[in-house]
C-alpha positions in Angstrom: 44.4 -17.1 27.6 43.0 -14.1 25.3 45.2 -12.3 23.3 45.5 -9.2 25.2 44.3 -6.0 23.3 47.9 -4.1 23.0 48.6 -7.5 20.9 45.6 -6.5 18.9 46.2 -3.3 18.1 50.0 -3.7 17.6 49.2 -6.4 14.8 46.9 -3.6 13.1 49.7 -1.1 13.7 51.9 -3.2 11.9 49.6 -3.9 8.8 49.2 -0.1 8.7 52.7 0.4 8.1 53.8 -2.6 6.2 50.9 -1.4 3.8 52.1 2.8 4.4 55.2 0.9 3.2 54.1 0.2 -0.3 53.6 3.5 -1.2 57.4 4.0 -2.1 57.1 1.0 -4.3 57.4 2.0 -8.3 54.0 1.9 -10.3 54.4 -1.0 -12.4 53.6 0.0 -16.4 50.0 0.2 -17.1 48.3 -0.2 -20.4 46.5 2.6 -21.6 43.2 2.3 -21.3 43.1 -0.9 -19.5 41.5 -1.1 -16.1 43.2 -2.9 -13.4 40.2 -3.8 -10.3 40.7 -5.5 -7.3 38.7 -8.9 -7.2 36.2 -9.3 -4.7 36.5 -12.9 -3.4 40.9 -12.4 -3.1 42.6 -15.5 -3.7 46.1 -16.6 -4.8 44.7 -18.0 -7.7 41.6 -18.1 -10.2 40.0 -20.7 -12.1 38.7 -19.7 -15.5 34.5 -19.6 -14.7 32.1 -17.3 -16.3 29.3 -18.9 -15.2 26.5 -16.4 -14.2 23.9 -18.4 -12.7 25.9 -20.3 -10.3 26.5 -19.0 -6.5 29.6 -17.0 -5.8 32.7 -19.2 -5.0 34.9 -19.7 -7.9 33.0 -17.8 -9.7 34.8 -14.8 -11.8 34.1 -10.7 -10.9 33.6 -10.0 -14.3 30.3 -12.6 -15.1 28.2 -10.7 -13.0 29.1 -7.2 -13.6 30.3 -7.0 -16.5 29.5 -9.6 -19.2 25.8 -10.8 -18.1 23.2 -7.9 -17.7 20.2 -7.7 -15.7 16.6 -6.0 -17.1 17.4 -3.6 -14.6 19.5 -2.8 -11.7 18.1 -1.4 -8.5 20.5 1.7 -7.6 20.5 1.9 -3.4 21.4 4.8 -3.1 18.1 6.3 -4.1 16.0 3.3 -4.5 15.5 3.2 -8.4 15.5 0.8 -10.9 17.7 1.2 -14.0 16.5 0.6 -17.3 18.9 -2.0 -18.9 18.1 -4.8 -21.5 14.9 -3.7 -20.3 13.6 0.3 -21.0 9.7 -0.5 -19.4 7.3 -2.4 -17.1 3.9 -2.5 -15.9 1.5 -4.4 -14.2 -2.0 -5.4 -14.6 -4.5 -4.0 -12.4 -4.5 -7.1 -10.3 -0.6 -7.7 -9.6 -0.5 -11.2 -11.2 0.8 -10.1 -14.3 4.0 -8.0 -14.8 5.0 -6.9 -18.3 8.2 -6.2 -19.7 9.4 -4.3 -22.9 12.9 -5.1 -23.9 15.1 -2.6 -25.7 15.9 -3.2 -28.7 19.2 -3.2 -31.0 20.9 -5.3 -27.8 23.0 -8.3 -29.3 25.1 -11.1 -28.2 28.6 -10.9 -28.2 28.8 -13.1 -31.1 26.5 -10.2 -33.5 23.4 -12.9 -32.7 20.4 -10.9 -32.3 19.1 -10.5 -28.0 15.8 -11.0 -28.0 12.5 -12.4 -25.4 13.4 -15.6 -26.3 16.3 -15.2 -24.2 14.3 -14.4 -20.8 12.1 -16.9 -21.5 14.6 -19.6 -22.0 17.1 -17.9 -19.0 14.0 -18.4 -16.8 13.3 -21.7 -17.8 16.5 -23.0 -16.7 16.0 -21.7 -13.3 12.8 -23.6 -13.1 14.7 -26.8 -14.8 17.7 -26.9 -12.5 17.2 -25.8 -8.8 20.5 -25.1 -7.7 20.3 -22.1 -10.3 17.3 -20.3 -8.8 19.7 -18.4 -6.5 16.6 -15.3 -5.6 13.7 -18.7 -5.4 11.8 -17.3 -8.1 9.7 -20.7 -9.1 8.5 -20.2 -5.3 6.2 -17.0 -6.8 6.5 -17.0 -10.7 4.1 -19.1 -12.6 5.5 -18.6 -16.4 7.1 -16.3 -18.3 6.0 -16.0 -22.2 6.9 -13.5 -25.1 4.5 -12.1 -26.4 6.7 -10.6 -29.1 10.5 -10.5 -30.0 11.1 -7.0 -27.3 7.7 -8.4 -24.9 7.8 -10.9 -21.9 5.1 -11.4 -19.6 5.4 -12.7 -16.4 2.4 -14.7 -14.9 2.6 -15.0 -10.7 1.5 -17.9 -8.7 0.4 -15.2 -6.2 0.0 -11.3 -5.5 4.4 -11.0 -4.7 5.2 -7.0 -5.4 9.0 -7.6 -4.3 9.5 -9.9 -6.7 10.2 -7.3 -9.1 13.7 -6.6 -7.6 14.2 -10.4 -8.1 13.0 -10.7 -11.8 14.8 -8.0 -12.7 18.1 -8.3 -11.5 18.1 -11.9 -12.8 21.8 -12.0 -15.5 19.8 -12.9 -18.9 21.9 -15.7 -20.5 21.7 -16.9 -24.8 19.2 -19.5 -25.9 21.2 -20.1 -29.1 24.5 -20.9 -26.3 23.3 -22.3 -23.3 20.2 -24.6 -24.6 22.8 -27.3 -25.5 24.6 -27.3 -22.4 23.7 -30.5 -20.2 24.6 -29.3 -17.0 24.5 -25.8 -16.6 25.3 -26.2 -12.8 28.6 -27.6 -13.2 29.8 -25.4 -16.5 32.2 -23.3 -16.3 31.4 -21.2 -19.9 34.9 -20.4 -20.3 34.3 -18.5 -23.3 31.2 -16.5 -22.2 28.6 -15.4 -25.0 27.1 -12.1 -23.2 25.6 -8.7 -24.0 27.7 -7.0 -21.3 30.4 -4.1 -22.2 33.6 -6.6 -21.3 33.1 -10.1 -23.1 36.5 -11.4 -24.8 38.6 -13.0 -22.2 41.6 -12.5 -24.4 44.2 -13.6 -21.3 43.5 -15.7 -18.1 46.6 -17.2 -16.2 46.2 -18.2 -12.5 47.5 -15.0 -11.2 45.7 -12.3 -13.9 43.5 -12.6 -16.0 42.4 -9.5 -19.1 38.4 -9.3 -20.9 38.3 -6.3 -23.3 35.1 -4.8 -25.0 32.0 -6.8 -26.3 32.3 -5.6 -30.3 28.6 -5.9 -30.3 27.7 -3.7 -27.0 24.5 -1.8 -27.6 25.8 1.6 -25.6 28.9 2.2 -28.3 30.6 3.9 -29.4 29.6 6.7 -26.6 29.9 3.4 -24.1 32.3 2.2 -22.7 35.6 3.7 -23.0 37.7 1.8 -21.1 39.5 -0.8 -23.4 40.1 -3.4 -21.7 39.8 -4.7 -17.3 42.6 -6.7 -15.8 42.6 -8.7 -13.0 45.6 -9.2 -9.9 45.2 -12.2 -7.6 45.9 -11.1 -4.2 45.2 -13.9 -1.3 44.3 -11.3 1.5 43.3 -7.4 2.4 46.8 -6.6 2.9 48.2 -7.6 -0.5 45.4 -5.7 -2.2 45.4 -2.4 0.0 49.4 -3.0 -0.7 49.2 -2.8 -5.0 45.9 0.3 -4.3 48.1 2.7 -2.3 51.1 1.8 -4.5 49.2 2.6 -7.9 49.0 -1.4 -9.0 45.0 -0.6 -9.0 42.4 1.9 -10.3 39.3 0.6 -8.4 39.2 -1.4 -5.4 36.8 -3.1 -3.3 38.2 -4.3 -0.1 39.0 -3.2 3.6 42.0 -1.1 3.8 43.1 0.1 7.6 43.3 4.3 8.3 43.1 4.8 4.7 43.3 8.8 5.1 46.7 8.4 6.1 48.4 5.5 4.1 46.2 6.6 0.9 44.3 9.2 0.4 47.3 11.2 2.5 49.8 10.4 -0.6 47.9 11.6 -3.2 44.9 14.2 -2.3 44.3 14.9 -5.7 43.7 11.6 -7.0 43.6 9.0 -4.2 39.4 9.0 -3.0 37.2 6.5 -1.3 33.5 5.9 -0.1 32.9 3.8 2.2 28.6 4.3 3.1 27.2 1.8 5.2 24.0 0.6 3.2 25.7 -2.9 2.5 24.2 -5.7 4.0 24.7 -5.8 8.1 27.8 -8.4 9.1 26.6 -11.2 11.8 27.6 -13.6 14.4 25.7 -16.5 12.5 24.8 -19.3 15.3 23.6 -22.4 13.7 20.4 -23.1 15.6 20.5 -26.8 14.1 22.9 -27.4 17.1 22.6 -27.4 21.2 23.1 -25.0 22.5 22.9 -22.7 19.7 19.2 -23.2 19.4 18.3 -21.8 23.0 17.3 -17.8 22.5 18.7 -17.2 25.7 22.6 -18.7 24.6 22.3 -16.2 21.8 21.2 -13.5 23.5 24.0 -14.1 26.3 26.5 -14.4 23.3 25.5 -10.9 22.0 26.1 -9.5 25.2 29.2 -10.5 26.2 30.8 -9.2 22.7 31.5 -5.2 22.7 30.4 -3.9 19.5 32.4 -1.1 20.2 35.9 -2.5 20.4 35.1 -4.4 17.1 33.7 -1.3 15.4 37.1 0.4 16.4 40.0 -2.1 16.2 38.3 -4.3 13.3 37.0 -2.0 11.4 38.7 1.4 11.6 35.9 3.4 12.7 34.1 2.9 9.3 30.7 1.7 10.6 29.1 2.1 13.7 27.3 -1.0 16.1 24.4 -2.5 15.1 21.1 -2.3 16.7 19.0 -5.3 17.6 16.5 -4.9 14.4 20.4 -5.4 12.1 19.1 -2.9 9.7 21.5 -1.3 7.7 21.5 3.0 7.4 19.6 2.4 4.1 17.0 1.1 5.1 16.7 4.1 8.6 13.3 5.1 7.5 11.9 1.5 8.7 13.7 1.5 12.1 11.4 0.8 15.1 12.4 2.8 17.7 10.3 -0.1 20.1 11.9 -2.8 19.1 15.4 -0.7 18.9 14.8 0.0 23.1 14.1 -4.1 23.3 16.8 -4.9 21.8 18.9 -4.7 25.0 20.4 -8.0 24.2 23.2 -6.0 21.7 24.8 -3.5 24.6 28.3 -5.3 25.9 27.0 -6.6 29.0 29.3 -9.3 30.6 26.9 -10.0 34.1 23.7 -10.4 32.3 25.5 -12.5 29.5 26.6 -14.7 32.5 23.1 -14.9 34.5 21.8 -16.0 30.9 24.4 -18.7 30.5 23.8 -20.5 34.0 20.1 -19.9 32.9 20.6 -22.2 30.3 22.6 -24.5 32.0 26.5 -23.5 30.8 27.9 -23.1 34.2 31.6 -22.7 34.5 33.9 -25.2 35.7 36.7 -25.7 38.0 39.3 -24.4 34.9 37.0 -21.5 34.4 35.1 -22.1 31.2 31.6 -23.4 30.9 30.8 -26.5 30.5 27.3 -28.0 29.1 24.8 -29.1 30.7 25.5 -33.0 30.6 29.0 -31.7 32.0 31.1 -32.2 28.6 33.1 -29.5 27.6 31.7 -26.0 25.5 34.2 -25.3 23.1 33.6 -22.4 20.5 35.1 -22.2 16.8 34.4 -19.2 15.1 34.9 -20.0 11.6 35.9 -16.3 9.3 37.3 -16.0 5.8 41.1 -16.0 5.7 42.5 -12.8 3.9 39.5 -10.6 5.4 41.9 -9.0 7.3 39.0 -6.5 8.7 36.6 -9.4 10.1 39.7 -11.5 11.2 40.5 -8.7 13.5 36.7 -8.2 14.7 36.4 -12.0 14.8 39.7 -11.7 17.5 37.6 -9.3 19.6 34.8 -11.2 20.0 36.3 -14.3 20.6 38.4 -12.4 23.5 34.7 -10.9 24.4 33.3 -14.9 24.6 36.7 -15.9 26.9 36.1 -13.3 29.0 32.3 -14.6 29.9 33.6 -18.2 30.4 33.4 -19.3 27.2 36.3 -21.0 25.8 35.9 -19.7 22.0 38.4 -19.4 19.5 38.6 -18.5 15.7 39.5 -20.6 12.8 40.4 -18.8 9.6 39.5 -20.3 6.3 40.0 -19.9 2.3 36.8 -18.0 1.2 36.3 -20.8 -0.9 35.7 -23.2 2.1 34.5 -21.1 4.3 31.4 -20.1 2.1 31.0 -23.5 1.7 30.9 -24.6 5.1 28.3 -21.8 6.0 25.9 -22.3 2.7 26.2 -26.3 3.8 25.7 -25.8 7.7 28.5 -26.6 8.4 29.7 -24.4 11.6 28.7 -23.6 15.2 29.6 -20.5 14.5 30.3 -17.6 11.8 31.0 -14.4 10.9 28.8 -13.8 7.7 26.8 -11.5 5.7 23.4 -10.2 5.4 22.4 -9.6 1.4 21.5 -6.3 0.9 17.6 -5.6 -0.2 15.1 -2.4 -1.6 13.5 -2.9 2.0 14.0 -4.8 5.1 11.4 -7.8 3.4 14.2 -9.5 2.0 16.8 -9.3 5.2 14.0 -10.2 7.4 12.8 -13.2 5.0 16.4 -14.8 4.8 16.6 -14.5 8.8 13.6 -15.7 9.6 11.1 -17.3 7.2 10.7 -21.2 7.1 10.6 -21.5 3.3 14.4 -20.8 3.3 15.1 -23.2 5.7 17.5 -25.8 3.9 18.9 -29.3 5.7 22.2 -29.4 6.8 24.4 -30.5 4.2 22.2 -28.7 1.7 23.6 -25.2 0.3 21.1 -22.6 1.7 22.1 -19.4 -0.4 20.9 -17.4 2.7 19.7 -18.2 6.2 23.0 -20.0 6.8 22.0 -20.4 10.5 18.8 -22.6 9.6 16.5 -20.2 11.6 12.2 -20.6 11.3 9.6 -18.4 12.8 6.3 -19.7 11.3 4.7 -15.9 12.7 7.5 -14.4 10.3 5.6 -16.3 7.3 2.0 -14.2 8.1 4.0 -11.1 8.3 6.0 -11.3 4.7 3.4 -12.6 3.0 1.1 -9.4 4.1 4.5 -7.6 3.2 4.2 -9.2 -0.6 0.4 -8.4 -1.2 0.8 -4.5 -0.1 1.4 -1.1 -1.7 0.7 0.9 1.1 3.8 2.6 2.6 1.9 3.1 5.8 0.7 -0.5 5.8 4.8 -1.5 4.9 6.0 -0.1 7.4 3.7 -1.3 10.0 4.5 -4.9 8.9 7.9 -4.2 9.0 8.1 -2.5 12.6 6.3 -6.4 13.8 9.5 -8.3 12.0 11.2 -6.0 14.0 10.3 -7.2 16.8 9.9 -10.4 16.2 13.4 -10.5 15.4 14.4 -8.9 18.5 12.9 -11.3 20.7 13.8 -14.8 18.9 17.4 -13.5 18.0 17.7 -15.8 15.2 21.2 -14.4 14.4 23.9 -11.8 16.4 24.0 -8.4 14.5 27.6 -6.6 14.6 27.3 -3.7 13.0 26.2 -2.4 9.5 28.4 -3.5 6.5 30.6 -0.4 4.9 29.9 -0.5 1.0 34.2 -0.9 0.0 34.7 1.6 -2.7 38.2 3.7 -3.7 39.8 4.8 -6.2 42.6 6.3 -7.8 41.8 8.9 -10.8 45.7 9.3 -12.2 44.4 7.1 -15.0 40.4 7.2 -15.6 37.7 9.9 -14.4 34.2 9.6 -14.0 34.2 7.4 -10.6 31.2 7.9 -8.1 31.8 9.3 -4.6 29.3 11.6 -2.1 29.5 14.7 -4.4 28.3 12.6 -7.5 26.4 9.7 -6.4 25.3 8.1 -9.7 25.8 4.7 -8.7 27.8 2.8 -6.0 31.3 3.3 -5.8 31.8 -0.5 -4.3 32.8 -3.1 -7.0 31.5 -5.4 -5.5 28.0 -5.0 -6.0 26.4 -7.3 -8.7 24.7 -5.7 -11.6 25.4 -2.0 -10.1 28.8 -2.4 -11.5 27.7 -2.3 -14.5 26.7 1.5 -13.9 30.4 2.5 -13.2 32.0 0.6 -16.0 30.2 2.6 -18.7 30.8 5.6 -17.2 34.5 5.3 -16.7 37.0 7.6 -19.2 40.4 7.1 -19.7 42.2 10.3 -18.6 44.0 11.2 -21.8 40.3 10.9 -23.4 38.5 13.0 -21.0 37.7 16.3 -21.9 
C-alpha cells in the first residue's frame, strides 16, 4: 500500500528539525578569505576531474565556473550576454557569418599568452571528438578561422541565430595543453591550465578539495578577492542544508526545507536566499522507446493522476508553483500561449479521466487492483530519482502514491547521481524524474523535447531528450525559429510548439525548477539577491558563476 501522507509529512517534519538542530553546532575555523561552496552534484566523495568539455557526472564544480570561461555568458535574469574573453560580435548582413573580437591581455594560467588560436583549436576538438559537442554545434557551424590573434570568424552551415547562445557559452580550452592529449574524452586534466579567476588546485582529498587564484587572471588585482574556494563532500540535501545553517558554508546551492525558519530565522542579518523559478522546468520523463510509454494517451493519464499541488507543497516547500502543460519556466512568461495553456487539461489532478484513459489504452485493473497490460502480464512502475535530492525524493513519493491510487502499481527507486544520470542519458529507465536545461527562449526547451535530430538510441548518452521523443512537425517549426529575427514572427512559432507539445505530451511537466541560491554574509559581501540582481544567486549555473565569484569581497576587505 501507499505510504500514507501523515508518513510523508512527518519524515519532512523530521528533516526540518534534525537540520533546525545544527544550528547550535559550533562554526568550525574558517580561513580568511577562503570560500567554502556547497557542490552541486553532493556526493560522499570526489574524484579529482577538471575536465571542461565532458558532460556533468564526475565532473568537478569548479571547471565550469570557475577555471574555464566562456566568450560570454548569457545573464537570465535580463536576457543579456556578458562580455568575457570576448568584448564584441557582429554578423554579416546575411547571418552566415558571425564575428568575434577577443579581449586582449587574457593569459593562461601558466603566463602563456590566450589568444584565437585557442577557439579555433577548442572548436576543432568538438568537431574531432563527438562525445565533446555537448550544445551539437557541428550540426550548424561550418568553420571557425582567426582572422588575427584577438579575431575569430565563425562560418554557418545554415541561417541558425540561436546558435549564438551556444558558441558563446562554449568553456575555451589551451592549444599549447590540450593538442597533445589523445583522448580528451576520457582525461581527467588534473592539473587544469585555464584563464578562469580559481586555477591552482593546491589540495584535493576525497572529502575537500581547495583551488586558489589564477596568478595570471586578466580582472586583477581589482578581481577577485576571494583567496582561495574550498569544497565539503556532503552525500545528500540534508548534510549540506546541515553545515549552511550551521555556518560550515558561505554559498550554497541545494534544496533546504522552510528555510525562513531553520535559516534565515537564526541570523536575519546575514543568513539570505533566492530561490526565482527561471531554472529549467523538473519532469516526469517517460521513455517513449518502451510500451506503453509510447501511447500519448498513457502519458496523458499519468499526468493526471499525479497532484501537482501536493508535490509543489510537501516536496518542495512551497518554492515553485505547478507547471502548465506548455512546461515553460516564469522566464520565459512572455511566450506563454494562453491556447495551448486551456488545452493542456491533461496537467490538472484528475484521477477518473486518468482511469478512462488507462482502460482506453488497454491497462485495465486486475483482480489485486493494479493494472495489468494488455497481453495480461503485470504493469509495474519504477520511478528512478537521484539519491540525496532530498526535495525530488519527496515529490517522487507523492507521485508514486498519486500512480497507486489510479491502479498503477508504481514505486520509486533512489539512485547515486552518478548512476542515475547515467541511466537517463543512456535510456535506461521507464521512468524519471529529470530536468529541463534552461535556454534564452523556449527554442532550445522545445528542441530537446521534441525535435528528431536529438534523438539518440538506447544505450547511446543523449545529453537531452532522455525520453527519446520525435515530432518530425517540431523540425519545420525550429528551423523557422532559427532563420527569424522577428519578435512577432518568434513568438508565433513558439505559441505552435506550444501546442504541439501539448497534444503529443512527449514528457510530464511538474512544476518550474526554483534557481537554489543562499547565502551567508558573516564572511564575504557582495552576493546577488532581488534587491541587486546582477547575476544569479544559484551556484549552480555554468558560466554565470563566474559573475559572482568576481564580485565576492571578503568582509574584513570591504569598505
Amino acid at each position: 500500500m501507499p505510504r500514507p501522507l501523515t508518513v510523508l509529512a512527518g519524515v519532512a517534519a523530521a528533516t526540518i528539525v534534525a537540520i533546525a538542530g545544527a544550528a547550535c553546532a559550533p562554526r568550525s575555523q574558517a580561513e580568511p578569505g577562503v570560500l567554502l561552496i556547497e557542490e552541486k552534484e553532493q556526493t560522499a566523495s570526489f574524484i579529482r576531474n577538471f575536465n571542461p568539455l565532458v558532460e556533468v557526472g564526475d565532473l568537478r564544480w569548479p571547471a565550469l565556473r570557475a577555471m574555464y570561461e566562456p566568450m560570454f555568458i548569457y545573464n537570465p535574469l535580463d536576457g543579456t550576454y556578458v562580455p568575457w574573453l570576448a568584448t564584441a560580435s557582429a554578423w554579416s548582413d546575411d547571418h552566415r557569418r558571425l564575428r568575434i573580437e577577443l579581449r586582449r591581455g587574457v593569459r593562461w594560467s601558466d603566463g602563456a599568452p590566450f589568444t584565437a588560436r585557442d577557439v579555433t583549436f577548442t572548436f576543432g576538438l568538438l568537431e574531432r571528438f563527438d562525445a565533446l559537442d555537448l550544445r551539437g554545434v557541428g550540426e550548424f557551424i561550418e568553420g571557425v578561422t582567426a582572422v588575427d590573434d584577438h579575431t575569430v570568424e565563425i562560418a554557418f552551415r545554415r541561417v541558425f541565430l540561436p546558435g549564438f547562445y551556444y558558441l558563446a557559452q562554449q568553456p575555451i580550452v589551451a592549444e599549447h595543453v590540450w593538442k597533445d592529449v589523445p583522448d580528451p574524452v576520457s582525461w581527467a586534466n588534473p592539473h587544469p591550465v585555464a584563464t578562469g579567476p580559481f586555477t591552482e588546485v593546491t589540495q584535493f582529498e576525497t572529502q575537500a578539495y581547495r583551488v586558489e587564484r589564477n596568478p595570471h587572471y586578466w580582472q586583477l588585482p581589482e578581481r577577485p578577492q576571494v583567496k582561495a574556494i574550498r569544497f565539503l563532500a556532503f552525500p545528500g540535501n540534508e548534510q549540506a542544508a546541515f553545515a549552511l545553517v550551521s555556518g560550515e558554508v558561505d554559498w550554497a546551492g541545494s534544496f533546504v526545507p522552510a528555510i525562513e525558519r531553520i535559516f534565515v530565522a537564526r541570523d536575519r542579518a546575514h543568513h539570505h536566499y533566492w530561490f526565482p523559478p527561471i531554472d529549467g522546468g523538473v519532469l516526469l520523463y517517460a521513455n517513449t522507446t518502451r510500451a506503453p510509454y509510447d501511447d500519448p494517451r498513457v502519458r496523458k493519464a499519468l499526468s493526471m493522476a499525479i497532484d501537482r499541488d501536493l508535490v509543489v507543497e510537501v516536496g518542495m516547500y512551497g518554492y515553485t508553483r505547478p507547471a502548465d502543460a506548455t512546461g515553460l519556466n516564469d522566464a520565459h512568461a512572455r511566450f506563454r500561449d494562453p491556447a495551448a495553456v486551456a488545452a493542456g487539461d491533461w496537467v490538472a489532478h484528475d484521477p477518473a479521466r486518468a482511469a478512462a484513459l488507462l482502460d482506453e489504452a488497454g491497462l485495465r485493473r486486475g483482480a489485486d487492483g493494479f493494472r495489468r497490460l494488455p497481453d495480461g502480464s503485470p504493469w509495474r512502475v519504477t520511478i528512478q530519482v537521484p539519491s540525496g535530492w532530498s526535495d525530488w525524493v519527496r515529490a517522487t513519493q507523492v507521485i508514486a502514491r498519486g500512480l497507486r491510487a489510479a491502479g498503477i502499481d508504481a514505486r520509486m527507486k533512489a539512485h547515486d547521481f552518478n548512476a542515475w544520470y547515467e541511466q537517463v542519458q543512456q535510456g535506461d529507465f521507464a521512468l524519471a524524474i529529470g530536468w529541463a536545461e534552461p535556454y534564452p527562449t523556449p527554442y532550445g526547451y522545445y528542441r530537446a523535447m521534441m525535435s528528431p535530430a536529438t534523438v539518440k538510441p538506447v544505450g547511446v548518452a543523449a545529453p537531452e531528450n532522455w525520453h527519446r521523443f520525435a515530432a518530425p512537425e517540431a523540425d519545420a517549426l525550429l528551423r523557422a525559429l532559427e532563420a527569424t529575427a522577428d519578435p512577432a514572427e518568434e513568438r508565433r512559432l513558439t505559441a505552435e510548439l506550444q501546442r504541439l507539445f501539448v497534444e503529443r505530451a512527449p514528457a510530464i511537466p511538474l512544476f518550474p525548477g526554483p534557481l537554489w541560491g543562499a547565502y551567508n554574509s558573516a564572511r564575504f559581501t557582495g552576493f546577488p539577491d532581488a534587491a541587486d540582481p546582477y547575476a544569479p544567486l544559484s551556484p549552480n549555473l555554468s558560466p554565470q558563476a563566474l559573475l559572482v565569484l568576481t564580485r565576492l569581497v571578503p568582509r574584513e576587505a570591504a569598505p
